[in-house]
C-alpha positions in Angstrom: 46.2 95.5 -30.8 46.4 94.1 -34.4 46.7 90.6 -34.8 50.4 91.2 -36.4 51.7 92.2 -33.1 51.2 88.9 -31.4 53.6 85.8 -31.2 52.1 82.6 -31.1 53.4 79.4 -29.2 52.7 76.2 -28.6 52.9 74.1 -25.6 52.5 70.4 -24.3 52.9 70.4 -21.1 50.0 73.1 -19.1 52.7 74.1 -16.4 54.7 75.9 -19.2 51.9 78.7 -18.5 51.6 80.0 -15.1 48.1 79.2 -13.5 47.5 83.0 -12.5 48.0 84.1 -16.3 45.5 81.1 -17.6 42.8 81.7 -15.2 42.7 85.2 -16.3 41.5 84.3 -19.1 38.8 82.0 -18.1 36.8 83.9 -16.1 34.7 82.6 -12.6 33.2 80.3 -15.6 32.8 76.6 -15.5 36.1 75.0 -13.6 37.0 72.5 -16.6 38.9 75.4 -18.6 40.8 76.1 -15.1 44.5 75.8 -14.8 44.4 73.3 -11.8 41.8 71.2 -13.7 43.6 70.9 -16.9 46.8 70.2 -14.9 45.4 67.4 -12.8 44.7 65.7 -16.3 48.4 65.8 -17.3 49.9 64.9 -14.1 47.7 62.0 -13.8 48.5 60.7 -16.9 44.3 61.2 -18.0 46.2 62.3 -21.1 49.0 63.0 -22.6 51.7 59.4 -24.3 49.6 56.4 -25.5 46.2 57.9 -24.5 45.2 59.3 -27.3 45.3 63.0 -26.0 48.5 64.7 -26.8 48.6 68.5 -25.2 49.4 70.9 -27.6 48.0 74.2 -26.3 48.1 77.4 -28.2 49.1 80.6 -26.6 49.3 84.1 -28.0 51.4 87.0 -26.1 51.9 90.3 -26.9 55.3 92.3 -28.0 55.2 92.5 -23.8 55.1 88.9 -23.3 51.7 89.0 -21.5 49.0 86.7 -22.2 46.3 87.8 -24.6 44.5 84.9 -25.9 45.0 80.9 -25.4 43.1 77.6 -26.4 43.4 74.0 -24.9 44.3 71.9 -28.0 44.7 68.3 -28.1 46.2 66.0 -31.0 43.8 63.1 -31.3 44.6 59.5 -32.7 41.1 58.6 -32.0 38.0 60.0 -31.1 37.0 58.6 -27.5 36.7 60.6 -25.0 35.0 63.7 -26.6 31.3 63.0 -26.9 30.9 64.8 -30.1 30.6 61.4 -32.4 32.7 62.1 -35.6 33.2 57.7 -36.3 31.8 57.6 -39.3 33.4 60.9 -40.6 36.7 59.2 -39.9 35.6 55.9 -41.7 34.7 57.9 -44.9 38.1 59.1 -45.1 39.6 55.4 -44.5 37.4 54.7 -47.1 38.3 57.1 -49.8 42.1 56.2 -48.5 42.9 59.1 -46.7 44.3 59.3 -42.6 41.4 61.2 -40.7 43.9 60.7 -37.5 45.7 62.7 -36.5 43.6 65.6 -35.6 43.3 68.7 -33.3 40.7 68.7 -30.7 40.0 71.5 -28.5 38.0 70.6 -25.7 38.0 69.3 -21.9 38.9 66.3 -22.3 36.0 63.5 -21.0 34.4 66.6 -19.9 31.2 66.9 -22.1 30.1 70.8 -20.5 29.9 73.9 -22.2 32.4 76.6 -22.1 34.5 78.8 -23.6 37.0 77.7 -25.8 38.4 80.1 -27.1 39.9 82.1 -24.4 40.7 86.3 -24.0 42.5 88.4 -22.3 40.3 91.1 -20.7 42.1 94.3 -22.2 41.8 92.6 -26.0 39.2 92.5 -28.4 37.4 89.2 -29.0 36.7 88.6 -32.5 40.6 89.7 -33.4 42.3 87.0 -31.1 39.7 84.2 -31.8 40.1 84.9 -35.0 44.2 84.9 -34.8 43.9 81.5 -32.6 41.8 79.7 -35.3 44.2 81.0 -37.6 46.8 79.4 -35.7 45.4 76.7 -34.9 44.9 75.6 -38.4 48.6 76.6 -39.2 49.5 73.9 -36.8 47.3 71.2 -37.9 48.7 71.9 -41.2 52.2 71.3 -40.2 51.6 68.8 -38.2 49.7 66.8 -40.9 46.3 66.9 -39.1 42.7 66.0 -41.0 41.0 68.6 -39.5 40.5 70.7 -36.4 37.5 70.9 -34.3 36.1 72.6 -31.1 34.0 70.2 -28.9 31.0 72.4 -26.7 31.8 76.2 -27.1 30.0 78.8 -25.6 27.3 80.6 -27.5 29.0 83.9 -27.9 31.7 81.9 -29.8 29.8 80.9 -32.8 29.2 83.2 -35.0 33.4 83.8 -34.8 33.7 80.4 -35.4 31.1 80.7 -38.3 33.0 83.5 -39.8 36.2 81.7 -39.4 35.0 78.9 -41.9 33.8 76.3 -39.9 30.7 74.2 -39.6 28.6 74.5 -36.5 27.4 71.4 -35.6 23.8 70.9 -33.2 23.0 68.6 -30.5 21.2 68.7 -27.2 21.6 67.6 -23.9 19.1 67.7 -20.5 19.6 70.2 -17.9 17.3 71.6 -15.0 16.8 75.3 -14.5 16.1 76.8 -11.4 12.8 79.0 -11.5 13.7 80.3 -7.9 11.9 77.3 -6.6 11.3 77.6 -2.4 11.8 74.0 -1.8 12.0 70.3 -3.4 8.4 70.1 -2.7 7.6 73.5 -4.6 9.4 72.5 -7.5 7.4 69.3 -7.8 4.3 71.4 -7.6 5.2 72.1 -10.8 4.8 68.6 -12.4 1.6 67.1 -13.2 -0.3 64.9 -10.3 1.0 61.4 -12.3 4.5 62.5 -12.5 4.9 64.2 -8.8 3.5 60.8 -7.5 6.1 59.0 -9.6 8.8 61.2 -8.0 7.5 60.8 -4.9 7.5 57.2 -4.8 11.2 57.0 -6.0 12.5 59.2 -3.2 10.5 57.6 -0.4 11.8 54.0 -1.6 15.4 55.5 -0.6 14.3 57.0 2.8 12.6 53.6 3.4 15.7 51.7 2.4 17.4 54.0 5.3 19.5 55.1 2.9 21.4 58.6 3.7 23.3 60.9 1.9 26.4 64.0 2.7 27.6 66.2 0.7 31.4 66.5 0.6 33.0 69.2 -1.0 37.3 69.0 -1.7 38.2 70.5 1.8 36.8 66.9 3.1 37.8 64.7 0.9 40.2 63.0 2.8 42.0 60.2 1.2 40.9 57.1 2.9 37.5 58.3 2.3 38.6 58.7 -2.2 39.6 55.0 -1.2 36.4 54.3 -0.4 34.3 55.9 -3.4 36.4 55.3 -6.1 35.4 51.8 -6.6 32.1 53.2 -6.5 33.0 55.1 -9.2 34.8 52.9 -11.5 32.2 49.8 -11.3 30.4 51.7 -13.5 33.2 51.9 -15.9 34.3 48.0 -15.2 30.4 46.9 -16.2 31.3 47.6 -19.2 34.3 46.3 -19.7 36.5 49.4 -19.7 39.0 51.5 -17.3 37.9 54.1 -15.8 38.2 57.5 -17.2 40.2 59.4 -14.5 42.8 58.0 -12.3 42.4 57.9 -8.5 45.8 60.9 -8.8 43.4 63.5 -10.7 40.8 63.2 -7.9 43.5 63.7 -5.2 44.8 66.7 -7.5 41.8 68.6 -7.5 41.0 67.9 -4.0 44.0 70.2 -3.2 43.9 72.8 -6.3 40.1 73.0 -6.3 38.2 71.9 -3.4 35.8 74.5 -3.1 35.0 73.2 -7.1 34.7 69.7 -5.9 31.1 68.4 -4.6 30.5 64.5 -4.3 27.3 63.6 -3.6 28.1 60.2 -1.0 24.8 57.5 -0.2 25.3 56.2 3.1 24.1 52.7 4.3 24.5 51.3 8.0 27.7 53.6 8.3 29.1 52.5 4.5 29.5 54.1 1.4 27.5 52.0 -1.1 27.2 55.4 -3.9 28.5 58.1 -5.1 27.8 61.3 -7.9 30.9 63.5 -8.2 30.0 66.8 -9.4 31.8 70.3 -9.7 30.3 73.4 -8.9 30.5 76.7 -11.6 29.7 80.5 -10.5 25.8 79.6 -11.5 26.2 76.2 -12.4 26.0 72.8 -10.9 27.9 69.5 -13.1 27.0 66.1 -12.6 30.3 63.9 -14.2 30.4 60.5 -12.4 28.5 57.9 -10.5 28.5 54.5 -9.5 27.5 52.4 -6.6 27.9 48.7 -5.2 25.0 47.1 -6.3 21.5 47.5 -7.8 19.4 49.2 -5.6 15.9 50.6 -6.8 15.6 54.0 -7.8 18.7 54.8 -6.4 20.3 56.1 -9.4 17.9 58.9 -10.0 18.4 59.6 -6.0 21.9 60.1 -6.4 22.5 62.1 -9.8 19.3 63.7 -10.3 17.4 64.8 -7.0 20.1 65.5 -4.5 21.5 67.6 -7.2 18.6 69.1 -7.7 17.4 69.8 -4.0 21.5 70.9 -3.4 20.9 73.5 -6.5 17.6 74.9 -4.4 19.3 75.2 -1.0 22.1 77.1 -2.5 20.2 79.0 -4.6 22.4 77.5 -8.2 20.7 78.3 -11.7 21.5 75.4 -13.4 22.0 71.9 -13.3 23.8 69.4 -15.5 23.9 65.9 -15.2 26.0 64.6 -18.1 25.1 63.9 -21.3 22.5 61.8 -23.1 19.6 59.8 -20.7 15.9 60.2 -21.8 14.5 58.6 -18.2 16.1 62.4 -16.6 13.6 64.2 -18.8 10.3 62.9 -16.4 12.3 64.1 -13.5 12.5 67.5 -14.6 15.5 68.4 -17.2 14.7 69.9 -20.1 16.1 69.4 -24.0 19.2 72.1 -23.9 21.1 73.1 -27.2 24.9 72.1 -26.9 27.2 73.0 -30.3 30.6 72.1 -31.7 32.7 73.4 -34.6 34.6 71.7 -37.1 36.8 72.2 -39.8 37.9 69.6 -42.6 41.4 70.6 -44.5 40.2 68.6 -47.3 37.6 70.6 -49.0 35.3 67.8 -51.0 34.6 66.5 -47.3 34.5 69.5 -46.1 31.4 70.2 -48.4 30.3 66.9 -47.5 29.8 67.2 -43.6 28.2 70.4 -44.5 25.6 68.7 -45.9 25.4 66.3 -43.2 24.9 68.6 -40.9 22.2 70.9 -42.1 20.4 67.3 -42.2 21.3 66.3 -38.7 20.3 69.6 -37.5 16.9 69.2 -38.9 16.5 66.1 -36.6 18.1 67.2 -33.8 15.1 70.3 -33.6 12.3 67.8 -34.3 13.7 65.3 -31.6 13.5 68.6 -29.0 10.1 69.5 -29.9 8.7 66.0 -29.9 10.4 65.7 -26.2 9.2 68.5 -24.7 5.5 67.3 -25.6 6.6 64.8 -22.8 8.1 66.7 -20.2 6.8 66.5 -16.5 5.4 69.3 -16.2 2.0 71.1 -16.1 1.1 72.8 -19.3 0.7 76.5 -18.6 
């Protein structure tokens, strides 16, 4: 279908596109680009008037009306939430007295995992309706008087469209686990050297010493009085620090009912009490570690709790992947390994367009060396 056949339309509120029509798009994928997650933002209030994330998703339909292509798109006036850091791109621009706010970000919103942004319709060819939604998407930044427009964790594939599109492709890495069809916890330890398995070792049998427990709970029973219980867990983290949590008690209750088979929270059980918790959602061949917190300091128990339950849940069930979050040198001795994530940006005005360019190509540079000197310190034997 040529691009001139297809109508484009913008929407702000998720529910003005059925959930059957969007999730044909995105695949059995990672559940962040689903329907029911992307709702459960907006009737939460996780975004949408005075939070900084203002929906304004892009839809293109053919001369039938059917759904062919679609992008989540968000008009920023800031940049939290997004984990691509772009502070000091916006202070150039307040610099040089220009507005770098507002912008258009498509992305997850507080949901640093890759996937794909740029979504298709089986039946239609990919590089046409990326290309048509970029086009688009610039159109409305344009209108809507918007710096610049820029796609926060894409999938591979994506890039070179996005490269041939115009924009820059910006490179930075997170730490995931891969599963090398390891038998057992044990097996996959036999893996490390004899300092760091010790050093593993030790950490999990201060927690079994502690006679601390753990279930996992997946949405089906996730009742709420138990969310009562573990979202303080979950915000203290947030309230160390002397912010409000992310997501609102309503999302979790949302996606409890519209994706529990998704949902998977990790709960660390103490003479019959919650005292911790890592919520994580499950992909087709992926496992993603979001949230944690817990009641107090406990030793070690951290690393428990986000890194190897995940990683002895992966195992069991036989999951390729894990992925705990973003940044966190300390999970690189316990097993994750430097991973390649990417975003893609483009500027309207063109002398700092240029000048990110630049940026990046440097920023690149040090983003490989900083891989390569980490994995000379990874926990494993070499060979």
């Amino acid at each position: 279908m040529s691009a001139a056949l297809l109508t484009a339309e913008q929407i702000t509120d998720i529910g003005a596109v059925s959930a059957t029509e969007w999730n044909a798009l995105t695949g059995a994928r990672p559940p962040f680009m689903r329907h029911e997650f992307l709702a459960a933002l907006e009737h939460s209030g996780t975004v949408g008037p005075g939070t900084g994330w203002q929906p304004a998703h892009l839809l293109l339909r053919t001369g039938a009306g059917g759904l062919a292509g679609a992008m989540p798109l968000y008009l920023k006036t800031d940049s939290w939430g997004e984990f691509v850091f772009d502070f000091a791109w916006a202070d150039a621009y307040r610099r040089a007295g220009l507005r770098y706010y507002p912008k258009l970000v498509c992305a997850v919103p507080f949901t640093p995992a890759t996937g794909p942004r740029l979504l298709v319709a089986p039946n239609q060819d990919p590089a046409m309706i990326r290309s048509t939604l970029l086009d688009q998407a610039r159109m409305a930044g344009r209108t809507t008087g918007c710096s610049s427009l820029h796609l926060l964790f894409p999938e591979v594939d994506e890039l070179e469209d996005l490269r041939r599109a115009g924009l820059l492709i910006r490179k930075d890495c997170q730490f995931h686990w891969h599963n090398h069809g390891y038998a057992s916890f044990d097996g996959f330890l036999a893996g490390f050297t004899a300092e760091k398995r010790k050093k593993a070792r030790r950490e999990r049998r201060r927690i079994a010493e502690a006679g601390i427990s753990f279930q996992w709970l997946d949405g089906h029973q996730l009742e709420p009085e138990r969310w009562e219980r573990i979202m303080p867990l979950y915000a203290s983290t947030f309230w160390r620090r002397g912010r409000e949590p992310y997501l609102p008690p309503g999302f979790f209750a949302e996606v409890s009912r519209t994706l529990p088979d998704q949902l998977r929270v990790v709960v660390a059980m103490h003479d019959g009490r919650e005292i911790a918790a890592a919520i994580c959602f499950l992909g087709d061949d992926t496992l993603y570690g979001r949230y944690w917190g817990a009641d107090g300091d406990y030793h070690s128990l951290h690393f428990e709790t986000c890194y190897y339950q995940g990683i002895e849940y992966c195992i069991e069930h036989g999951i390729e992947r894990f992925e705990p979050g973003t940044q966190g040198e300390h999970k690189v001795s316990r097993g994750f390994v430097p991973s390649e994530t990417w975003s893609a940006h483009w500027l309207a005005q063109p002398q700092f367009l240029a000048a990110v360019d630049d940026y990046l190509r440097h920023e690149r540079r040090h983003v490989e060396r900083y891989m390569a000197a980490v994995d000379e310190h990874l926990p494993y034997r070499r060979g």
